[in-house]
Structure formats: C-alpha cells, structure tokens
C-alpha positions as CSV (number, residue, x, y, z in Angstrom):
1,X,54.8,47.2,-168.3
2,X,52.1,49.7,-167.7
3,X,48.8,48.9,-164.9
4,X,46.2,48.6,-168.0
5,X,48.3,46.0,-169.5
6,X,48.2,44.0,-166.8
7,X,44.4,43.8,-166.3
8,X,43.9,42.5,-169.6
9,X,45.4,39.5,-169.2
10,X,44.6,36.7,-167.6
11,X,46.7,34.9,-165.3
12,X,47.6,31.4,-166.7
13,X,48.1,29.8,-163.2
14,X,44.9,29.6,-162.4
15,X,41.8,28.5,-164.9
16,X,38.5,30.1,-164.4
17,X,35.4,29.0,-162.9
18,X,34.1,28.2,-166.4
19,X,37.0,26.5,-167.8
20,X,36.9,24.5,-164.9
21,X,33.2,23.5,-165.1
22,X,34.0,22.5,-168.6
23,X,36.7,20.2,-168.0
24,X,34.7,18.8,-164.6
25,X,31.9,17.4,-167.0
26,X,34.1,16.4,-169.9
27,X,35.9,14.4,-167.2
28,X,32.6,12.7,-165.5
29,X,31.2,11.9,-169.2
30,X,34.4,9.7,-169.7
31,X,34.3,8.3,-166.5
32,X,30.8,7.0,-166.7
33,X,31.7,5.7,-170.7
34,X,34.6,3.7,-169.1
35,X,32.3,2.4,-166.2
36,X,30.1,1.2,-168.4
37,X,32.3,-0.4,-170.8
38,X,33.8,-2.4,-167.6
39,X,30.3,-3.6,-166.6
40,X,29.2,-4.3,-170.2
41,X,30.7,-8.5,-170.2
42,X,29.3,-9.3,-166.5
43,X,26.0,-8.2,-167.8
44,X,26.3,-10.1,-170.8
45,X,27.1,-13.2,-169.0
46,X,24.7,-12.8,-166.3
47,X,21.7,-12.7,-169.4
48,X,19.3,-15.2,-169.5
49,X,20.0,-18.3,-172.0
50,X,18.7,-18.2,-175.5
51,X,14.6,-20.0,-175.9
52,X,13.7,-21.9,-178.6
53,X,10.3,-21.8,-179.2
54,X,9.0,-25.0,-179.7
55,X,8.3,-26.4,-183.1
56,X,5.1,-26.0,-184.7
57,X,2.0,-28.9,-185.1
58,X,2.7,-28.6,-188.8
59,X,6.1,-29.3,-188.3
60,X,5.7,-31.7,-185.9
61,X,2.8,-33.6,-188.3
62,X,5.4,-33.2,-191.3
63,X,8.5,-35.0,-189.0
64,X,5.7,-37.9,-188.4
65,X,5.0,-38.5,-192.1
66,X,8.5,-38.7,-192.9
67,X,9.0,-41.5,-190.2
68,X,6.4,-43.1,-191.1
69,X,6.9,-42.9,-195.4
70,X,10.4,-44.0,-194.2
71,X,11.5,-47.9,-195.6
72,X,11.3,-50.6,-193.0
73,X,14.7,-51.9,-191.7
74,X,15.6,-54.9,-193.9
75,X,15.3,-58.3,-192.7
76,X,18.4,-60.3,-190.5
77,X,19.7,-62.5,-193.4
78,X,18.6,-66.1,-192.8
79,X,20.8,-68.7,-191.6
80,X,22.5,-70.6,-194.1
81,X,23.0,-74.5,-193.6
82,X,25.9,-76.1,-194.7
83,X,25.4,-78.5,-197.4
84,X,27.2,-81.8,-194.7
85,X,24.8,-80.3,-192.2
86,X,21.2,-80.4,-194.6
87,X,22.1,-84.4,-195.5
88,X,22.9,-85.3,-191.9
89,X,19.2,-83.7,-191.3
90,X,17.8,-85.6,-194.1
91,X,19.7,-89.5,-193.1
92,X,18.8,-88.8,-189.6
93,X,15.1,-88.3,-190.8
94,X,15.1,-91.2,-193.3
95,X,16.3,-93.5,-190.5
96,X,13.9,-92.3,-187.8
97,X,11.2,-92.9,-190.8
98,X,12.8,-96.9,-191.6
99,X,13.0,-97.5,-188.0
100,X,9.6,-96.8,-187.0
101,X,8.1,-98.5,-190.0
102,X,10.0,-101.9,-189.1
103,X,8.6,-101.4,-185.2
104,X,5.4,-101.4,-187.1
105,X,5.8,-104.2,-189.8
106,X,7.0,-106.5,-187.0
107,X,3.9,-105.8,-184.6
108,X,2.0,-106.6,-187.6
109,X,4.2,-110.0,-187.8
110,X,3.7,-111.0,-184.7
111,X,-0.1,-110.8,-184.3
112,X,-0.7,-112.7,-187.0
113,X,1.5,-115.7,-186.5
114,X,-0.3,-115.5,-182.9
115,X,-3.5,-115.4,-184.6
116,X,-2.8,-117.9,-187.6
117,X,-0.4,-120.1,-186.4
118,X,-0.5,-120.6,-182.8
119,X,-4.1,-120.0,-182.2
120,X,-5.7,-121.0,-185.8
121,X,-3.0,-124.2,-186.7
122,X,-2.2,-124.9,-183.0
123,X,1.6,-124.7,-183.5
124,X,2.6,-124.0,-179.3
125,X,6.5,-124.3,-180.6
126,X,5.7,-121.1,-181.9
127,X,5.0,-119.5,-178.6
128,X,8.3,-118.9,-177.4
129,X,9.4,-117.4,-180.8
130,X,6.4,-115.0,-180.6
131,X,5.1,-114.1,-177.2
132,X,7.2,-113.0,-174.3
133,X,8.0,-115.6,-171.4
134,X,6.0,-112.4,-169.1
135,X,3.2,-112.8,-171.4
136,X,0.0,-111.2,-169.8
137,X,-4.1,-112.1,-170.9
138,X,-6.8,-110.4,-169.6
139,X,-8.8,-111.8,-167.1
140,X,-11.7,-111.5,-164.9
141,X,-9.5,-110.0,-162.5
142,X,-7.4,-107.4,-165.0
143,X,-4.0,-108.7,-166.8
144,X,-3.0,-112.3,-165.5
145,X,0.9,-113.1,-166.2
146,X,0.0,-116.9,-167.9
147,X,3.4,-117.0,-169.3
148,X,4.2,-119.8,-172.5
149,X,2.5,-122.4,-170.1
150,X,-0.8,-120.8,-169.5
151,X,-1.2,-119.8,-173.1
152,X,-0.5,-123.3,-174.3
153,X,-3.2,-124.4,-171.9
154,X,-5.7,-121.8,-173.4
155,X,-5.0,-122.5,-176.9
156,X,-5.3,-126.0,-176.0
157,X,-8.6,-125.7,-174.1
158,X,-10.6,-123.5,-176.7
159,X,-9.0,-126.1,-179.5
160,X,-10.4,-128.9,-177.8
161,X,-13.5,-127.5,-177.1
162,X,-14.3,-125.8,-180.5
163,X,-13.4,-128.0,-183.8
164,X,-11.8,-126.3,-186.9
165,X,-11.6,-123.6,-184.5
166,X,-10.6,-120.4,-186.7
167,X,-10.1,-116.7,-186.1
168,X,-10.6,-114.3,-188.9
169,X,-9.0,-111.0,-188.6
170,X,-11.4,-108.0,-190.2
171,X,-9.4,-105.0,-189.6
172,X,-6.1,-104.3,-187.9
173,X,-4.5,-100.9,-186.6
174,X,-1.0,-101.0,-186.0
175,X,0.7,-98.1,-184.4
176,X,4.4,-99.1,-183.7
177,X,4.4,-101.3,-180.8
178,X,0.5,-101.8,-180.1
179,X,-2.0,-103.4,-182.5
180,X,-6.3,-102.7,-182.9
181,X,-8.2,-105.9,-184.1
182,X,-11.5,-106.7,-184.8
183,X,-12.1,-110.6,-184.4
184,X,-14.5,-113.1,-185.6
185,X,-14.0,-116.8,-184.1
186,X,-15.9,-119.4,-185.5
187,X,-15.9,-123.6,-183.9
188,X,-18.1,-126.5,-184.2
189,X,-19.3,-126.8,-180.4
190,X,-17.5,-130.3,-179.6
191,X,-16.5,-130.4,-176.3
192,X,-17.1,-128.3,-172.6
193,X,-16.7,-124.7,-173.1
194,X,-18.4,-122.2,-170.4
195,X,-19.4,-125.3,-168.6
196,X,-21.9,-126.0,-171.6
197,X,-21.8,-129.8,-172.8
198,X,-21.4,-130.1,-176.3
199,X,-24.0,-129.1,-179.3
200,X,-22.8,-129.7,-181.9
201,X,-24.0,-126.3,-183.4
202,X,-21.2,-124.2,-184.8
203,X,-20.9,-121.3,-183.2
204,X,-19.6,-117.9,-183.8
205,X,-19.0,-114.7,-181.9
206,X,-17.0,-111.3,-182.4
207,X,-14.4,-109.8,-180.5
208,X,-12.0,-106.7,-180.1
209,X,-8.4,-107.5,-179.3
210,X,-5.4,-105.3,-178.2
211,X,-1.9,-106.1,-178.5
212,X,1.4,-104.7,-176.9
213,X,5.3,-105.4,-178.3
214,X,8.0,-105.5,-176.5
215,X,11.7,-106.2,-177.5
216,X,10.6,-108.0,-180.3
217,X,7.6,-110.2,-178.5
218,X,4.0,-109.8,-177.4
219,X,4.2,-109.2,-173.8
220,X,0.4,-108.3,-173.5
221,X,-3.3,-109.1,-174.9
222,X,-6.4,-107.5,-173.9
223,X,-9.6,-108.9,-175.5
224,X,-13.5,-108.4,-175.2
225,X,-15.8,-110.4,-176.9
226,X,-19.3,-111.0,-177.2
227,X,-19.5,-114.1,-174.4
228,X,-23.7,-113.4,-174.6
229,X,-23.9,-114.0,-178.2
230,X,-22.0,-117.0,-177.6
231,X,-23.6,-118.4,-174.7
232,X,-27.1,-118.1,-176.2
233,X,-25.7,-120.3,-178.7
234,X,-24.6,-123.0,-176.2
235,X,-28.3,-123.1,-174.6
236,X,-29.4,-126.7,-176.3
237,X,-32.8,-125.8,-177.5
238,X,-33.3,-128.4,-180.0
239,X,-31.2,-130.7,-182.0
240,X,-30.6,-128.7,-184.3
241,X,-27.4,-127.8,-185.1
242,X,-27.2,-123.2,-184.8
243,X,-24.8,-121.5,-187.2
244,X,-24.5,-118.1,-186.7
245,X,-24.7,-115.7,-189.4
246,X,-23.8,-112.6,-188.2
C-alpha cells in the first residue's frame, strides 16, 4: 500500500474531535430527558390540591328557593284507639258523670229534710238519719260540735219560742258535697227568744246558710242571719202585733 493511500484514510480507532462533540451532546440531551421523566410523578404529587371556587349568590339564592318551594314533611300518623279501649273511656266517663250527680242529688236530700222536716215539722227522730253524730253549728265562738243532742235542744228552743215556726228556702246551690241557701224564717213571737219576752208580733228575718256532706250526713252548718232586723222586731213598742213584709 503506497504513503498517499494511507493519508487519506482515517483511522477507525479513534473518532475525531467532532464526532466526539456530537455524540457528547446527543448523550447529555437524553440524559437530562430521562431526568426529567424521573422527577416528573414527585412533582405531580407534591402539587397543590385542586380549589373550588365557591358557588355563586345566584346559585346560592336558587338552592334557597328550592328548599323553601320544597313540600313540608307529612304529619306522624295519629294514634289509633282500639275500639275496647274508646268504650272503657266513655263508661269510665258516664260513671264519673252518675256518681257525681247522686253526691249532689243527696246533698240536695239532706238539706231539705233538715230544713222541712226536722226544723219546719219538728221531727228530732230524723236527726240521726240526717245529720252526723259530729254535727258542728256555728257559733259565737266559730263551729261548736252540738252533736244530735244539741241540735234537738236548738230546734226545740227556737220551736218553742216562735209558733208555726217555718223556714222557706228561696234559692239553693248544690255543688257535690256542700250546699248555698238563702233563708227566710218566719214565727209568731210566743215565748223568750234573745232574752225578749213575748209579743206576740210575728216576726220574720232572712238568712244565708252553708252546708257540708259527709259520708252520707251533714256534718257542718254555717249560718248568718239578719239578728238586727229581728231584734227591732222584739222591741215591744205598742200592742200591736209587727208582721214583717220584707
């Protein structure tokens, strides 16, 4: 092989400076691809999470009108009686009804056989049948326990005192075991009463009586009446006999 040949070739060993400056920058451009590739999830994961904006006022203003336009929850459905447990209401009621309504027709009894017959017609056997053996009358003092005895005495005294002695009952209020009267008593002044000698006059006065029930009796009386009207009527003026009018 001749000298010229040789210099025309190039040796294959050995690249040039050229070649070699190619392949350097060929080799950094894939190196910085692949680093960037590696890096590319971490920096995805390290991002900031997604906003969402907040919704609008008209949004917001139509999400109100729906709530409100919507239907109102329906009702809890009513309890139902049973039909056993709507008639036990009802008997229960009608007896509670009966049972007050004979408390009241017997205080209404019993104050006026103690008005009619023991007081009116004198009858003292009646006593025990009507009045409690505790029976209390008002006094000067309050309630004085008199008993059957002391109200026999009373009725007795007034009786003796007052011919065709009779009190007239002008209006009653019963309310179960207590009775409201308004009295008139009317008597031909015969005999002491107040400490007055007799008159003769016949005399009348009004009076307001209360009455209390107890187990089937009348246990107490509280009565005011008009003991001036009465008195003034005692006063012997004349010999004239005074009927009262009122």
């Amino acid at each position: 092989m001749g000298f010229f040949s040789l210099i025309g070739r190039k040796k294959k060993g050995r690249p040039s400076k050229k070649e070699r400056q190619g392949r350097n920058g060929q080799s950094a451009v894939r190196e910085s691809a692949l680093t960037e590739e590696q890096y590319r999830p971490r920096q995805q994961q390290q991002q900031a999470p997604s906003y969402t904006a907040p919704q609008s006022s008209s949004n917001m203003a139509a999400v109100a009108t729906a709530i409100a336009a919507a239907p109102p929850p329906p009702p809890p459905p009513a309890a139902i009686e049973s039909p056993d447990s709507s008639a036990e209401q009802k008997l229960l009621q009608q007896q509670q009804q009966e049972s007050a309504q004979a408390g009241i027709d017997l205080t209404r009894s019993l104050v006026k056989k103690f008005i009619a017959d023991i007081w009116n017609r004198g009858e003292l056997d009646l006593i025990p049948e009507v009045c409690s053996p505790s029976l209390r009358f008002n006094g000067n003092a309050g309630f004085d326990r008199v008993g059957h005895d002391g109200l026999a005495r009373m009725v007795g005294t007034i009786r003796e005192a007052l011919d065709d002695y009779h009190c007239e009952i002008h209006s009653m209020v019963v309310e179960h075991n207590k009775a409201f009267c308004r009295l008139r008593f009317t008597g031909k002044h015969t005999g002491n009463l107040l400490g007055y000698p007799p008159t003769g006059r016949v005399v009348g006065w009004m009076g307001a009586t209360e009455f209390t029930c107890q187990n089937g009796k009348i246990l107490k009386v509280w009565e005011l009446g008009d003991i001036k009207t009465l008195e003034e009527q005692l006063i012997a003026i004349d010999d004239q006999p005074l009927v009262d009018d009122d």
